[in-house]
C-alpha positions in Angstrom: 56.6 24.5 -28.0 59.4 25.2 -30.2 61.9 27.8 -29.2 63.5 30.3 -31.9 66.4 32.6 -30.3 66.8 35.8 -32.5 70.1 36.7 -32.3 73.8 38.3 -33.3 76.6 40.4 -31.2 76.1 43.8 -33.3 73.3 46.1 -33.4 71.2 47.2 -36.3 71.1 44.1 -38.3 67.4 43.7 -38.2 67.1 41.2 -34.9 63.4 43.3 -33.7 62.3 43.3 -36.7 62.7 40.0 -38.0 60.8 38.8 -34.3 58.2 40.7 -35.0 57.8 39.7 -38.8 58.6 36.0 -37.8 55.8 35.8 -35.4 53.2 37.8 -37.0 53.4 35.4 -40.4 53.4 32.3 -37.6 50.5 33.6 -36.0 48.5 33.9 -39.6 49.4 30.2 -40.1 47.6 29.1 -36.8 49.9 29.1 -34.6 50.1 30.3 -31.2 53.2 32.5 -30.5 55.0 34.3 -27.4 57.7 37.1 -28.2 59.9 37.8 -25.4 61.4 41.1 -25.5 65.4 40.2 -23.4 66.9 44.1 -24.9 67.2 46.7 -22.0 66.7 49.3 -24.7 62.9 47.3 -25.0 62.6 48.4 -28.8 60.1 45.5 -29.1 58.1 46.4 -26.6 57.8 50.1 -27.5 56.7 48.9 -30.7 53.9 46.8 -29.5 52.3 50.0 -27.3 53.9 49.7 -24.1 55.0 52.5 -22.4 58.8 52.4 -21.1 57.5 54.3 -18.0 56.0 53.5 -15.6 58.5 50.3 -16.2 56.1 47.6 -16.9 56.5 44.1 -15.5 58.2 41.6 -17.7 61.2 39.7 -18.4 63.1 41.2 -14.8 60.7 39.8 -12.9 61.1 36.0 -14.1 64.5 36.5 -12.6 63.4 37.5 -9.5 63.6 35.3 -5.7 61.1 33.9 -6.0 60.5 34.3 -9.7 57.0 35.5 -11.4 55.8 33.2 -14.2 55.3 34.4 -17.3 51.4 33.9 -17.3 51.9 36.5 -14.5 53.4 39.2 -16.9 52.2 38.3 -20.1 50.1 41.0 -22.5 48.0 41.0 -25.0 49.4 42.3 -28.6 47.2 44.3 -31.3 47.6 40.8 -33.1 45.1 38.2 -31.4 47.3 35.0 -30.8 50.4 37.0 -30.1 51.3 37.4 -26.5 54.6 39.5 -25.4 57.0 39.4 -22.2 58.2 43.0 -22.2 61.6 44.1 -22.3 62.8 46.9 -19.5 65.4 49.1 -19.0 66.3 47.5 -15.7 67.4 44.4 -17.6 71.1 46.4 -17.7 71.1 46.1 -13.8 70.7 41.9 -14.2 74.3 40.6 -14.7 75.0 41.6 -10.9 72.8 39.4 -9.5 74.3 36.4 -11.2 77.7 36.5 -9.1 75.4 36.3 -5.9 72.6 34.0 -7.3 73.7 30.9 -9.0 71.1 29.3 -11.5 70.4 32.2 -13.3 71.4 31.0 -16.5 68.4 28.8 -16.5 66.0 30.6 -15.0 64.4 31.9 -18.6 64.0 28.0 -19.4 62.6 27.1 -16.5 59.7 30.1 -17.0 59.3 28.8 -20.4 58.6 25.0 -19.7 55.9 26.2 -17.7 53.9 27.2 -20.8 55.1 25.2 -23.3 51.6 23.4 -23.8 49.9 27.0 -24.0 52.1 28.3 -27.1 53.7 26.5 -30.6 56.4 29.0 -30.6 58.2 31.2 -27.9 60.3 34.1 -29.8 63.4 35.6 -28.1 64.9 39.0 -29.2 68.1 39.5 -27.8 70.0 42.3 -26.8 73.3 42.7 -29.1 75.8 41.9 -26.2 76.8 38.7 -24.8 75.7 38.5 -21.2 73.0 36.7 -18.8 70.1 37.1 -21.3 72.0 36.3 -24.0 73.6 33.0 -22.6 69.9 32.8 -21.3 68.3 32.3 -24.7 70.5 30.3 -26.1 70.8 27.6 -23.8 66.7 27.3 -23.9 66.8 27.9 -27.9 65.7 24.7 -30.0 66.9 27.0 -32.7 69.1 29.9 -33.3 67.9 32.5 -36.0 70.8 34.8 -36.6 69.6 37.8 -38.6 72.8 39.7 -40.5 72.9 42.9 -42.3 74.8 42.0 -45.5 77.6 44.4 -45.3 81.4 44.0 -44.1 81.1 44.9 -40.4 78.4 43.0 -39.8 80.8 39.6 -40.1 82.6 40.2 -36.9 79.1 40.0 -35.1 78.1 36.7 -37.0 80.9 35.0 -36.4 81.3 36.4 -32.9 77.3 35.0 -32.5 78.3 31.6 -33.9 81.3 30.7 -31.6 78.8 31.6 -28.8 76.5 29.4 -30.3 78.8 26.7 -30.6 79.9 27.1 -26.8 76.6 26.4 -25.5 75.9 23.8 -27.6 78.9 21.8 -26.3 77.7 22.8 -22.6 74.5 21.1 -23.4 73.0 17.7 -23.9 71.7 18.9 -27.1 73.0 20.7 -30.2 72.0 24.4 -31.1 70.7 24.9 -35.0 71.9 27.8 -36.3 69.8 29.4 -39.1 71.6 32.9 -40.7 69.0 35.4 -42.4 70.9 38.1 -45.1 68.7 41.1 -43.8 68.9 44.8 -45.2 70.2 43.4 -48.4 70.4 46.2 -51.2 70.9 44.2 -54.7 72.3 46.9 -56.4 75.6 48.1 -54.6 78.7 45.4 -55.3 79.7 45.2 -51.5 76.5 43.4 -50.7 76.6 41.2 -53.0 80.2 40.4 -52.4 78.9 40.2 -48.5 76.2 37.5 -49.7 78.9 35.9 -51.3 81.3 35.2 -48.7 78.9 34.7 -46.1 77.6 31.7 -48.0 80.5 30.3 -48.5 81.7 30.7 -44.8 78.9 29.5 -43.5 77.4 26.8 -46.2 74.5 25.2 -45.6 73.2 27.3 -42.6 72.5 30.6 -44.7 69.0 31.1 -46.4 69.4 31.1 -50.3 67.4 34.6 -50.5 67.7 37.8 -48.7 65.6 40.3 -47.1 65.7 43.5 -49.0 65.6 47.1 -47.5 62.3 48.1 -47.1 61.1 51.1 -45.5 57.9 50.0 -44.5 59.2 47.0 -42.5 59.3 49.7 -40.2 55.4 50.1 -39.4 53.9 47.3 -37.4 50.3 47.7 -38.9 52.9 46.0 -41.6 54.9 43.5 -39.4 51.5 42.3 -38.0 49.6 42.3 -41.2 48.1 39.9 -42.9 50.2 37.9 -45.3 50.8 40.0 -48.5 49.6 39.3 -51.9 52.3 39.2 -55.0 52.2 43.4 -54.9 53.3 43.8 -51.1 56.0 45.1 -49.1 59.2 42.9 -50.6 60.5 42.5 -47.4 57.2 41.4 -45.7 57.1 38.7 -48.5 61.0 38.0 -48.2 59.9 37.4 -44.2 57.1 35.0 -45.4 60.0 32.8 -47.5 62.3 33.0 -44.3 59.6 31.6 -42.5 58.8 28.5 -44.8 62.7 27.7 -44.8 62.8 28.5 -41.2 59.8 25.6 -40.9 61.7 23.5 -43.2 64.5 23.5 -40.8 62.7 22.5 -38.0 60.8 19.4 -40.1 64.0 18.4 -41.2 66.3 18.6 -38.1 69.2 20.7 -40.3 69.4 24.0 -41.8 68.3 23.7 -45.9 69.0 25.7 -48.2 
């Protein structure tokens, strides 16, 4: 089972959405995929059909003494191969048990390797703050997926994301990929391309050579969830479908491509 962490430290840059997109093209290639929803605000989940009350069981209760597994609070999805671990609002209450309970920043790894010959691909969307779930994903991430909205503000949260990233990979045995998706990219004002621009450069070789566009209807998940799109669908759904084949790339090749 390969691991893809979605990720960045600001809001609104797209991180839900590009799960979501991500796994529903995976899922139309054959694949088997798990989305686990780590944002208190549970946006993902919501999403999917799942009430925020009554709190459902979910990704709180993989942290728990003793923990659940996740077979034990998996659900089904509208889409048939995509599974979910739901997000709560309780996950806000989490980073107090980690001064009393050391091992907690493994304890979403070791609920993982317990299914990793059930799935091909575990999806994590984050929350946009750097805490336990955060540090969480990325130390059981094979691959860090960092989607960023392609205008000025949205810099300090990449590169805020990418010295976390490059924290944990010196705190572990094994490097952390980092793979930047332009998202929310409007062609026709200057600033993003001037964003696209610098980006690129600051980051070369780990930022996609395309962009997803704006696209209103990235916001229904009858279209996240779809089937792939013919040459007249949603642009962004068909920008996700390119992300995914560099993504794939990527992973074949060991090193982000461009």
């Amino acid at each position: 089972m390969r691991i893809w962490t979605v990720a960045n430290q600001k809001g609104g840059v797209g991180k839900t959405t590009t799960t979501l997109a991500l796994g529903g093209r995976l899922v139309m290639r054959g694949f088997r995929v798990l989305l686990l929803d780590l944002d208190p605000h549970a946006s993902m989940t919501q999403s999917l059909g799942i009430p925020a009350e009554p709190p459902p069981q979910g990704i709180l209760e993989l942290f728990d003494e003793p923990p659940l597994g996740i077979l034990d609070v998996m659900r089904d999805t509208p889409m048939a191969g995509l599974h979910l671990v739901a997000g709560q609002a309780g996950l806000a209450t989490l980073e107090r048990r980690a001064g009393t309970r050391p091992g907690l920043g493994r304890a979403l790894g070791r609920a993982l390797e317990q299914v990793a010959d059930r799935y091909d691909y575990a999806l994590l969307d984050c929350p946009p703050t750097l805490g336990l779930l955060m540090v969480n994903a990325l130390a059981a991430a094979d691959r860090l997926v960092v989607p960023t909205q392609t205008e000025p503000l949205a810099q300090f949260g990449l590169q805020g994301i990418a010295r976390t990233a490059s924290m944990v990979s010196r705190s572990r045995s094994r490097g952390l990929p980092m793979s930047i998706l332009p998202t929310l990219y409007d062609r026709r004002t200057r600033i993003a391309q001037d964003t696209l621009t610098e980006m690129r450069a600051r980051f070369e070789g780990s930022v996609w050579n395309d962009a997803i566009p704006v696209d209103t209807r990235l916001r229904e998940i009858s279209q996240l969830l779809g089937p792939d799109p013919g040459e007249n669908g949603p642009r962004g759904l068909l920008a996700y479908s390119r992300a995914l084949d560099w993504l794939l790339a990527c992973d074949h090749l060991g090193e982000a491509v461009g």
